[in-house]
N, C-alpha and C positions, 0 to 999 in steps of 0.2 A: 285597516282593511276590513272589508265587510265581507264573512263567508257564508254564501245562499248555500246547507248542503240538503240536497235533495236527494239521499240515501240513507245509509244506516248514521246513528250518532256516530260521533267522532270522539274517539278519546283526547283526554289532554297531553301526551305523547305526541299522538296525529296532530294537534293544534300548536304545539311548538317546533316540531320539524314543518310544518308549513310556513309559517312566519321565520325560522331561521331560511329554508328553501328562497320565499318572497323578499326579504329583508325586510319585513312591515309587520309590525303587529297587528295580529286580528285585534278586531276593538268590539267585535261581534257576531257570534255564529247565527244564525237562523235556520232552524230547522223544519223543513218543508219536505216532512216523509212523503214517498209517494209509491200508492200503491192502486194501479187501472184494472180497471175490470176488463179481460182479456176477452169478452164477448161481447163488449160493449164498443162502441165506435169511440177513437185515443182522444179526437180534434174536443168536444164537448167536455172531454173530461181532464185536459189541460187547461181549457180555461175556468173551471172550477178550481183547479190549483192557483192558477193565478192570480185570481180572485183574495187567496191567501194572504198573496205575498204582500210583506209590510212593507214596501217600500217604495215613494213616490215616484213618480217618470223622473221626478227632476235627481231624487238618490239615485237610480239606478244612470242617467248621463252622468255625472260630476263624480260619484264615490267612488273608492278605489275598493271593486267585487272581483272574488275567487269565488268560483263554483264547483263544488262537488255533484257530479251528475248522478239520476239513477244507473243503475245498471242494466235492464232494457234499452236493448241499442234503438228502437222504435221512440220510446217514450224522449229518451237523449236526444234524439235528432230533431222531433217537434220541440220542446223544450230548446235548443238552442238558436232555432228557429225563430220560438219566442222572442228569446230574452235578447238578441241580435238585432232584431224590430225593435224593441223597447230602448236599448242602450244606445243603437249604434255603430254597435262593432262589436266580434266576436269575444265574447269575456275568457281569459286563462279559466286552464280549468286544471283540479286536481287528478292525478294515477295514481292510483292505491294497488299495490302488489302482496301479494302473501306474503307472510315474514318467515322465511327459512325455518324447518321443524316448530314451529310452535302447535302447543296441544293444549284447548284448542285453536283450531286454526285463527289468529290473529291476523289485521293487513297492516300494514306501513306505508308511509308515501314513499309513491318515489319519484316524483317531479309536477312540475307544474309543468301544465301544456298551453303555450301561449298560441291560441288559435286565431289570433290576427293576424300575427308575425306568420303563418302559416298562408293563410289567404294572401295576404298582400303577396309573400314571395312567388306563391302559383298563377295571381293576378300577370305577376310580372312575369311568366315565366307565356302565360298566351299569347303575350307580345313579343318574343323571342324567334319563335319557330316555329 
């Protein structure tokens, strides 16, 4: 599995409870810090990030991607915007939660969020009622 993180590094801790969480080995992080200029307009300056990213249209349909998001709920939501155009379908994505008293502050995973399984069931859920 291939993980795009578009946040802080990820320790090797964070990189084995993910892969134990996914049942897949990462085979490879990519790190795509991101940091927008908050008076600047977000649209131009996502696609200079993506401009970044190493990996073909054709990796991003076939490989098996986890994505760790920024933490700007703005910049996350263009960004999966993106990467949804690009792939396909909504890629899982990492939640990283504080880790209970660490000094200092530490995060840990604590699941993967499978955002297709997510659509699809709301998909299904417009046709309901």
């Amino acid at each position: 599995m291939i993980l795009l993180n578009f946040a802080h590094p990820l320790t090797e801790k964070q990189c084995r409870r993910t892969a134990e969480l996914s049942g897949q080995e990462i085979v490879e992080v990519i790190d795509l810090p991101v940091q927008f200029d908050g008076e600047g307009p977000f649209l131009p300056q996502l696609e200079s990030l993506m401009e970044r990213m190493p990996l073909s249209a054709e990796a991003l349909q076939t490989e098996a991607i986890l994505v760790n998001l920024p933490s700007l709920n703005f910049i996350a939501a263009l960004l999966l915007a993106e990467l949804h155009g690009r792939m396909g379908y909504f890629p899982p994505v990492l939640r990283l939660r504080p880790a209970p008293g660490s000094l200092p502050p530490q995060y840990e995973v604590a699941e993967i969020l499978n955002l297709q399984n997510v659509r699809d069931s709301a998909r299904r859920k417009r046709y309901d009622g």
